[in-house]
N, C-alpha and C positions, 0 to 999 in steps of 0.2 A: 276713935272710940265713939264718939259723938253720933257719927254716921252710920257707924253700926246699929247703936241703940234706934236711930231714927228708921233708916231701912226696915229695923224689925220689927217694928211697930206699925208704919206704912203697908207693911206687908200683913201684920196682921188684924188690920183696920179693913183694907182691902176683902180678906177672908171671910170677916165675919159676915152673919146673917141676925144679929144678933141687935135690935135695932135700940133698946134699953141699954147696952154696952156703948153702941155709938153716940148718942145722946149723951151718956154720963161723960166720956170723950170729950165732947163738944163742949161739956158745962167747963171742962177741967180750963178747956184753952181759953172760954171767955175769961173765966174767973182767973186766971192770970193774966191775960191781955190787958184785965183793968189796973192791978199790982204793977204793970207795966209802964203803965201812963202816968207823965209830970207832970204836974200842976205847977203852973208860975205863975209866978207875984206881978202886979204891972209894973214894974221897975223891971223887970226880967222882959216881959213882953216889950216893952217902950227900948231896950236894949237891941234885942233882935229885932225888931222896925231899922231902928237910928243903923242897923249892921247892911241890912238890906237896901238902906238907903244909900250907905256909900259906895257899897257893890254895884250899883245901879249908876250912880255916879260917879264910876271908875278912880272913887276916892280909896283908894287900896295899896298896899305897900306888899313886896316879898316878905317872906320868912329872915332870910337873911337880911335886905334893911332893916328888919325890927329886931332881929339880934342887935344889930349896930347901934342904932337909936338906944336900945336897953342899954347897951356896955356903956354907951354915952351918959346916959341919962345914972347911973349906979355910981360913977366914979365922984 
């Protein structure tokens, strides 16, 4: 469905000549782009650093040992 409405649109973005139409277009997607964007707290930021950091420093565990760890750490 999704793809539908996009094609049909793409397609009638394409068409037009209509240069007041494109522009209001255009306003629609910034002005949602910014609706889009998260703003985080430096605790959030300072998180994803320390995340980036162990990644980098091959400080990383599977999905499954941290299942384990969990079940361990819950009982």
């Amino acid at each position: 469905m999704i793809d539908t409405i996009r094609n049909r649109l793409i397609d009638r973005i394409l068409a037009t000549k209509n240069e007041n139409f494109l522009i209001a277009i255009e306003n629609i997607f910034i002005s949602t782009q910014k609706e889009d964007e998260i703003s985080l707290n430096s605790e959030q930021i300072e998180m994803l650093n320390m995340s980036e950091q162990d990644i980098k420093n091959t400080n990383i565990i599977s999905e499954k040992e941290l299942e384990k760890e969990d079940a361990k750490w819950l009982k």
